[in-house]
C-alpha positions in Angstrom: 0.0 0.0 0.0 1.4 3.4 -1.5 2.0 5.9 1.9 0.4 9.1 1.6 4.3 10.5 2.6 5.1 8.7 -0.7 2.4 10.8 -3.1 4.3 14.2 -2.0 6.3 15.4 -4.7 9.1 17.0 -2.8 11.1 15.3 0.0 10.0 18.1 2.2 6.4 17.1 2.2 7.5 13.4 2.6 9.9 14.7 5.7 7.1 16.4 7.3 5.0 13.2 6.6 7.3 10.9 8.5 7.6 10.5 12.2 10.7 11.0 12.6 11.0 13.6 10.2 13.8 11.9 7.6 11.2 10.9 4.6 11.6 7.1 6.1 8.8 4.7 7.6 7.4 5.0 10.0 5.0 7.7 8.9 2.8 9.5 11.0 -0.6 8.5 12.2 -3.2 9.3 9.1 -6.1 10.7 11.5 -3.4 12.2 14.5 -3.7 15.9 14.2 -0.5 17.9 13.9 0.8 19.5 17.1 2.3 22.7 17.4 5.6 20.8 19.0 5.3 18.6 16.3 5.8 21.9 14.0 8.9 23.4 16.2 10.4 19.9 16.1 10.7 20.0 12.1 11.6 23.8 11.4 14.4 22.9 14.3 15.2 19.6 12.5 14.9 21.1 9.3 16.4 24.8 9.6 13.5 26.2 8.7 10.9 29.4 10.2 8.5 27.4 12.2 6.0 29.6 10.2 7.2 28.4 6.9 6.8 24.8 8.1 3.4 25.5 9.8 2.2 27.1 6.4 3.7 23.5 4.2 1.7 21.4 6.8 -1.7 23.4 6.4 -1.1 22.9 2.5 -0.5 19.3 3.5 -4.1 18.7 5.9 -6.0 20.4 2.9 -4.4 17.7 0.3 -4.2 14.3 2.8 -7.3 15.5 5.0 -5.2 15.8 7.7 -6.2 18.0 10.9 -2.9 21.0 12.8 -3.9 21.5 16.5 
């Protein structure tokens, strides 16, 4: 079964997708919403604005149904 971290078309998407943020398995829980330590833990991981990261993961809910505290 294709992962919806796999359908993302940049590895970002797939990073943010993936528990512990590195594109790998596991993934993260399809119907767990996304904290807002969840989105300081990747921009710190990823050396990038937690804003910018918040903004990929609303993009992300709206295309995978996905749910940000």
């Amino acid at each position: 079964m294709l992962a919806l971290a796999d359908t993302c078309a940049d590895g970002i998407g797939r990073k943010l997708l993936s528990q512990d943020i590195d594109a790998l398995n596991p993934r993260l829980e399809p119907k767990s919403p996304i904290a807002d330590d969840r989105i300081a833990k990747a921009a710190n991981q990823l050396k990038r604005p937690p804003q910018a990261i918040r903004e990929r993961y609303e993009r992300l809910a709206k295309q995978f149904d996905r749910k940000l505290e």
